[in-house]
N, C-alpha and C positions, 0 to 999 in steps of 0.2 A: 566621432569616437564613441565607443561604449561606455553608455554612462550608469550609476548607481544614484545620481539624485533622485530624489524622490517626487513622481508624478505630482503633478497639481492638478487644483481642481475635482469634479466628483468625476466619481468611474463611466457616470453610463451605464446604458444596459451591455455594448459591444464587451468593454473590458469585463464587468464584471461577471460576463456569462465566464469569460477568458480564467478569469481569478481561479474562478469557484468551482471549474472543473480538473484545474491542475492542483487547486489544494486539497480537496477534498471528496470523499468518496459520495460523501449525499449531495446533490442535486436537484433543488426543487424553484422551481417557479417564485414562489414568494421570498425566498434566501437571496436571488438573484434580482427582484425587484427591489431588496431592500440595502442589498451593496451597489444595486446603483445609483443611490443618492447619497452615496459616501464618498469619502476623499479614499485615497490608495490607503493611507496610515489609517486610517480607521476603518478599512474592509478590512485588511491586513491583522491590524489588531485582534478586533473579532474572532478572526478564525483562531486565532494561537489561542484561544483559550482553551483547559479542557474542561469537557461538561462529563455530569457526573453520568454512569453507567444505567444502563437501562436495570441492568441485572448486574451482580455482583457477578456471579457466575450462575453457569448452567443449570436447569434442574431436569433432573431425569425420571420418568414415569414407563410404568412396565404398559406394555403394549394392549394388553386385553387385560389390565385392572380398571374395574367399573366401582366406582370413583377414580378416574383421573390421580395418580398420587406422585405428589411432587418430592423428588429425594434429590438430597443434596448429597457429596462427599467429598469437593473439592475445598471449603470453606465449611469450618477450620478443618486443616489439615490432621490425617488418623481415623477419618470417619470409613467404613469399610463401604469397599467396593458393590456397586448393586447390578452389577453384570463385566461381559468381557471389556479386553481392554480395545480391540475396535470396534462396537459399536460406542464406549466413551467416549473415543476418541473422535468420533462425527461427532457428538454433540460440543466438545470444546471448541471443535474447529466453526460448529454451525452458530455459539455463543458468539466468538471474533466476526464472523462475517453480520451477523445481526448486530452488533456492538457498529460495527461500522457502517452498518445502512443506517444509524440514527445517530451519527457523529456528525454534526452541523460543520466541524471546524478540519484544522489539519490533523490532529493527534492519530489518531488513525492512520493517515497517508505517511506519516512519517515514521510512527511503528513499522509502518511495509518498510520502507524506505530502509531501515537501522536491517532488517529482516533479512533484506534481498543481496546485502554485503555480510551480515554478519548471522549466516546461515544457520539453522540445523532443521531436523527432519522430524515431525510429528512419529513417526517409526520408530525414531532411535531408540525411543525410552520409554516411559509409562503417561497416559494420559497427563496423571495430577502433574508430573514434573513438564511436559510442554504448557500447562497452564499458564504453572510458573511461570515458564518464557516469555507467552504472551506479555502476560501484567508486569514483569520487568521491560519487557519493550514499550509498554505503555506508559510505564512510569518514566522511561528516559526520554521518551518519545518530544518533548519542547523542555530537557533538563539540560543538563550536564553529559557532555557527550565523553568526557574523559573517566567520568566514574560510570554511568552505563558501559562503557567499554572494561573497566575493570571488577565491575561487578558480573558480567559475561564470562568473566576467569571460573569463577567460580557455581554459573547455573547448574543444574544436576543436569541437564540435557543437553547445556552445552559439553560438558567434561565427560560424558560419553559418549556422545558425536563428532570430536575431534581428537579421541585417544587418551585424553589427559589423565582421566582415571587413571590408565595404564604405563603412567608415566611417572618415574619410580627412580630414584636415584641410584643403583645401580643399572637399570637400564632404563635412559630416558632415552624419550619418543618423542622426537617433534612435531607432530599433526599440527598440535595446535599453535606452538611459537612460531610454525611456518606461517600459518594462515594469519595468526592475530599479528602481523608485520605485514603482509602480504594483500590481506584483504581486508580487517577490521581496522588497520593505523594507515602507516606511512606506504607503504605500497611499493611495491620491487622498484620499480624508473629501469632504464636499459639496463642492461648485464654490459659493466664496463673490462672484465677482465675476469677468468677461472673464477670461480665460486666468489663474486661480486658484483657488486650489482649497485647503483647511485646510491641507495639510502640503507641498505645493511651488505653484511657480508654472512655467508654460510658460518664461519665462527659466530657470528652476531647469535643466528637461528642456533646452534647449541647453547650459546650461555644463556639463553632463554628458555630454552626447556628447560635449563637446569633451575633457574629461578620457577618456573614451574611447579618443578618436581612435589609430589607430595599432595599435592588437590586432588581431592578424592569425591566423586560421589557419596550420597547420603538419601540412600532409598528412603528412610522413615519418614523424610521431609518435617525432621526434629529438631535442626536447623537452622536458624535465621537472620538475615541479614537486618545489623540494627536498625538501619534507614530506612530499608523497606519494608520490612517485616515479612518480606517474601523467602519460602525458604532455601540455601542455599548448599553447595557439598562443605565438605567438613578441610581439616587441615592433620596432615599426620605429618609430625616432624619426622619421626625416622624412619621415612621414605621422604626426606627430602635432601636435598645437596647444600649441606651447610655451610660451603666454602666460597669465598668472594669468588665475584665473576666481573671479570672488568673488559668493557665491548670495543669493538674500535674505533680508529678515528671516526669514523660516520658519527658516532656517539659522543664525539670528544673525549674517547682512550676512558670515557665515567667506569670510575667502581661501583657497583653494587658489593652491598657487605651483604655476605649472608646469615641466615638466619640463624639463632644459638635456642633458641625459645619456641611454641606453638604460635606466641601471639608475633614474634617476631617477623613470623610467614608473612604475617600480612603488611609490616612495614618492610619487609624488605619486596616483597609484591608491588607498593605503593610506590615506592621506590624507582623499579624498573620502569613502570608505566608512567611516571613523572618524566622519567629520560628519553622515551619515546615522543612524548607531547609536548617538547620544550623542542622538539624541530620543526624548520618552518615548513618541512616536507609534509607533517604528517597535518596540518592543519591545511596548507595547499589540497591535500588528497584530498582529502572532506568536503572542502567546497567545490572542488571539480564535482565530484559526486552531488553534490545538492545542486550543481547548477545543472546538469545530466538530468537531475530526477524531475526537476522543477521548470526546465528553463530550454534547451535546445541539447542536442546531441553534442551539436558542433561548437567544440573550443578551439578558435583560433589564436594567433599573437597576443591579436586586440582586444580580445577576453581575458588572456591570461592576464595580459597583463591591467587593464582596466576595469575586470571584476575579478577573476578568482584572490589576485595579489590584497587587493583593499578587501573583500570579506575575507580571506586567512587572516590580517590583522587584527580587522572586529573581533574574529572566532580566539584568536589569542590574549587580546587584550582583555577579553570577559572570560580568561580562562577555559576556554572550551562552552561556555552556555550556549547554547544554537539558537536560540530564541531571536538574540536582536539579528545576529545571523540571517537568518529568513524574514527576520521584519524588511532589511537592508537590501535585498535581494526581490523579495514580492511585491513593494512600492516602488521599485525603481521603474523609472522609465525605460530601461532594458527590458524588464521585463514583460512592457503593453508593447515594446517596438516601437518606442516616442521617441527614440534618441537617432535617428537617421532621415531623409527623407524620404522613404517609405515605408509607413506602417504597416502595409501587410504583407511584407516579403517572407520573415523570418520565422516569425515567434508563434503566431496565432494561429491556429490552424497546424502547425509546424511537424508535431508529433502524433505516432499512431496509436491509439489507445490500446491500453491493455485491456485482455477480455475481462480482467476485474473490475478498469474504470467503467467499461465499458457495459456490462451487468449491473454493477452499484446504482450508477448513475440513470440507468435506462428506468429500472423499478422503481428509483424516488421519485425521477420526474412523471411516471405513468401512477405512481400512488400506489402501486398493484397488492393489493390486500393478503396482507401475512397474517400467518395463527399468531393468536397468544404465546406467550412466553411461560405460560404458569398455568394456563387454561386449556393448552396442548401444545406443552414442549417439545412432544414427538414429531408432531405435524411442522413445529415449528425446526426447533435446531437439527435434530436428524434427517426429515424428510425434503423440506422446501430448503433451509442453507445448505447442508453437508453435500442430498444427494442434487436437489434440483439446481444449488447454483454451484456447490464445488466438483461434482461430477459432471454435472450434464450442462453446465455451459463453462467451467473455467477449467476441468479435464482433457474437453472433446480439443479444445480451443488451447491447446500449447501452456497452460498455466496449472499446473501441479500443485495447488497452493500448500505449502507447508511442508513439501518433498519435493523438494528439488532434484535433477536428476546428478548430482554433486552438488561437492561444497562451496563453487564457482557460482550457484545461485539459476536464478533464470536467463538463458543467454539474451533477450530481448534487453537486459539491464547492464550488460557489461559486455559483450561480443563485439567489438570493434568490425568494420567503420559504422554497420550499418543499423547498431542497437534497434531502437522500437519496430522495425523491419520486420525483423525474424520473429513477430507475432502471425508475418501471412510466412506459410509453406505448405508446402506440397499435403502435408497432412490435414492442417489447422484451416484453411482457408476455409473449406466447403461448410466445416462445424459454426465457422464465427459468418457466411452469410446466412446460415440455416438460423441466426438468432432470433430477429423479427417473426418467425414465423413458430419458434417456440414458443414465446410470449404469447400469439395471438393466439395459438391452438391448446398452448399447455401441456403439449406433447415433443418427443424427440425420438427420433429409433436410437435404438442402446442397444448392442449386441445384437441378441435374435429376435430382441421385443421391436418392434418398429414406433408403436404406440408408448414408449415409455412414459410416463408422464414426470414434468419437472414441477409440481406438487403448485405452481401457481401459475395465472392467468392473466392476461390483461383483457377485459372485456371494453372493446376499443369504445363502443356505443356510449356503454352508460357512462363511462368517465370523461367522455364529451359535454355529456349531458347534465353531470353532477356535479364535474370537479371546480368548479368555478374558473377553470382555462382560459375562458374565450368570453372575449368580450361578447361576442350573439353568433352564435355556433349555425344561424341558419345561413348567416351571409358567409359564401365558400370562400370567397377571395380574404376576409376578413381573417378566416379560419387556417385557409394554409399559411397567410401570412405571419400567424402567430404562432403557428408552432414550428415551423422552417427557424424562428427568430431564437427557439429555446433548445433546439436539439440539434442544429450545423453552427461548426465556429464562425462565418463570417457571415452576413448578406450576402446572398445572392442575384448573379447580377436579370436582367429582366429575360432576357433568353431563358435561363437556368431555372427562374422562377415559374416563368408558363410553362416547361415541363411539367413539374410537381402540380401546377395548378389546370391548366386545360386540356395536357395529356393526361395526368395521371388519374389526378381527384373527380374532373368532369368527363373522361372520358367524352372529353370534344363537345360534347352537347353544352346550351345557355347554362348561365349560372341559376337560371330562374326554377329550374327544375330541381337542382339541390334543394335549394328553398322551399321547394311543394314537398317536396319527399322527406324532408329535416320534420317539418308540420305535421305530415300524414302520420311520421312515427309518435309525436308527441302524442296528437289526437288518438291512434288506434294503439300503439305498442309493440306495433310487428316493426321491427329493427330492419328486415331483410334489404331493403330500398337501400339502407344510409350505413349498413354494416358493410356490402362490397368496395366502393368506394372508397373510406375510411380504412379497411385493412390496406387496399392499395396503394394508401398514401402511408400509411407506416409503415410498409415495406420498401417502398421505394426511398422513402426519407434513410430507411437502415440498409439499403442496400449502397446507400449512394458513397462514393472516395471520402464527400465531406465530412458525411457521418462518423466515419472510422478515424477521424483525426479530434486532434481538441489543441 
């Protein structure tokens, strides 16, 4: 049976390659050597911490100003604008993506995670209010999942990407109590009969709008929520529907009183979302979803019932905090595939990476050299995050990040049966094998440019040579050995290994000549000899099925 005790013992290097690449966006060599002298509960721990930001937020420098000039306007909020609103808008998004290449832990991964269910669009609104988003995503990101969810009611970006603004007690709109039922809580379950469905009813979806009604957007970002200090929309009582609303059985027949007061909005707000979160449905949903994000595609009986059932209790017993949640769930022996008699059927290896694990993870473990943050923020958040990694490999590649093509998210995360799947199609596949070869050239064709360049490089040689990788980088077999061990989920069995290593890397000749030619570059500096080879081996490592799974 599927279990949730907790592994014993240390990780190892297998699990913890396993851990580190499902929880988190950075991936490096020494991160992985140092969870695997851990026990499950203490890699686990680890990650759940958050560490503090590189950069509070962005800064922005005009392109041909000689000094370099660092402007801020996100922090504090009211400072005016220092150009349009989408070239801001790369640098917020190129801020989140460098935020996450240097996030050691999950905080990050689970931002995406709260992100990819409880959607909106970098478009909808003004740069500074997606900010916002962000750092409330961050903030909920190992909190309270019941009040991130209810502080969401009220984001400036969410309440105009899901209507709510426009939702107004003579005529409410349900965008958004469809969706925050549907996709941010308890979730439709079949349609058991005309406008019903297992866990609400379409009367349900209006008296919720009407508890809605009246949250409004708050362009000036004047605003602020006390807990977070992030800014939030405002509340206008008369545009709101101040008469009780009492839901259906699904709900147990509960009244909600409505509001008589400004501030009352918000306990009667408080209110509703309590009535949602006290069913055992909407905490089930949650964990399906972490075990989905975390864990395998496939929920069957013996899932349901031997993990999602016992983490929906944890998740309600601690009130909605996700923390022990994921502790309960990422030390389990389910989750290394120790709870069967065979470990390597399910879990490892199991899923296909998204083109963002799959980017993140590639440039931590390659080290690949990024500009400054404050030294050339242009080079940095606009050109190498926004365009070279959110255009030119996580656009080409089916992952829109931060526009989704609806409010259903990325289908690779919710498309039934075949979720992580629907990262290869017809379009996306040829972008996500052309990546290795980005990397190694630094270029990509873009439209008419063929040559585009994605603003960074991996210079395969000298990182051989510098990064401290390899135990002695002239002995080849040593050499594939050790990085086949950091960049495929499982060993490889000896067939599979002499590909990569006496097909690919020696192209069939002794290994003794590696060796002369590894030497020859040391001594004279001409790379040519020991750069063919080398690109062919990280091509073929990133072309290979294995690669593409974690």
């Amino acid at each position: 049976m599927a279990s949730l005790v907790p592994l014993s013992g240390t990780l190892g290097h297998r699990r913890a390659t396993h851990l580190l690449r499902r929880a988190s966006f950075r991936f490096t060599k020494a991160q992985v050597d140092q969870l695997a002298g851990m026990s499950a509960s203490q890699a686990v721990s680890s990650l759940l911490v958050t560490p503090p930001l590189q950069m509070d937020q962005p800064v922005y420098d005009q392109p041909d100003t000689d000094p370099i000039e660092n402007t801020t306007w996100l922090l504090p909020t009211g400072l005016p604008l220092p150009d349009s609103q989408g070239v801001l808008r790369r640098y917020v998004s190129g801020w989140w993506l460098h935020e996450a290449l240097h996030d050691p832990g999950i905080t990050h991964k689970m931002a995406l995670f709260y992100h990819q269910f409880m959607i909106t669009s970098i478009l909808a609104y003004g740069n500074q209010h997606y900010f916002d988003y962000l750092r409330l995503l961050r903030w909920g990101a190992l909190g309270n999942f019941k009040k991130l969810a209810t502080k969401l009611v009220t984001d400036n970006t969410m309440l105009l990407y899901l209507n709510n603004h426009d939702n107004l007690k003579a005529n409410p709109n349900e965008n958004f109590a469809r969706e925050f039922f549907e996709l941010f809580t308890i979730g439709k379950g079949p349609q058991i009969g005309p406008d019903d469905y297992t866990n609400y009813t379409e009367d349900d979806i209006a008296l919720a709008a009407r508890v809605f009604t009246g949250f409004r957007a708050r362009g000036l970002r004047d605003e602020y929520d006390p807990e977070t200090g992030i800014p939030r929309g405002r509340v206008v009582l008369s545009q709101h529907d101040t008469n009780d609303k009492v839901f259906s059985d699904k709900f147990q027949n509960t009244k909600i009183v409505g509001a008589k007061t400004a501030n009352d909005m918000w306990i009667e707000l408080n209110a509703f979302v309590n009535m949602v979160f006290a069913q055992e449905a909407t905490a089930k949903n949650l964990c399906r979803r972490l075990y989905r994000w975390f864990v395998s595609k496939n929920i069957t009986q013996e899932i349901e019932d031997d993990i999602i059932t016992p983490l929906a209790t944890t998740l309600r017993i601690g009130n909605y905090e996700v923390k022990p949640v994921i502790k309960q769930l990422l030390q389990s022996k389910h989750f290394f595939d120790e709870d069967d008699s065979d470990n390597t059927d399910e879990i490892l290896g199991g899923m296909i990476k998204s083109p963002l694990d799959m980017a993140l993870q590639t440039i931590t473990l390659f080290d690949i050299p990024l500009n400054h943050p404050t030294g050339n923020p242009r080079g940095l958040f606009y050109l190498q995050m926004s365009f070279g990694i959110g255009d030119r490999m996580l656009l080409t590649s089916g992952f829109p990040l931060f526009d989704p093509n609806d409010v259903a998210g990325y289908p690779a995360y919710y498309q039934e049966p075949i979720y992580s799947r629907q990262w290869f199609n017809s379009s996306t596949i040829i972008p996500r094998y052309k990546f290795p070869t980005k990397l190694l050239s630094g270029k990509v064709s873009h439209g008419s440019n063929p040559n585009a360049s994605i603003y960074m490089r991996l210079d395969i040689v000298n990182w051989v040579k510098s990064s401290g990788f390899f135990s002695d980088p002239s002995d080849p077999y040593a050499l594939v050995q050790e990085l086949l061990a950091y960049t495929l989920p499982e060993e490889v069995n000896n067939d599979r290994f002499n590909y990569f290593y006496q097909d690919v890397f020696l192209d069939n000749l002794p290994p003794a000549d590696w060796t002369y030619e590894w030497q020859n570059y040391l001594d004279t500096g001409n790379a040519t000899e020991v750069k063919i080879p080398l690109e062919k081996l990280i091509q073929a490592i990133m072309y290979s099925p294995e690669f593409q799974t974690f």
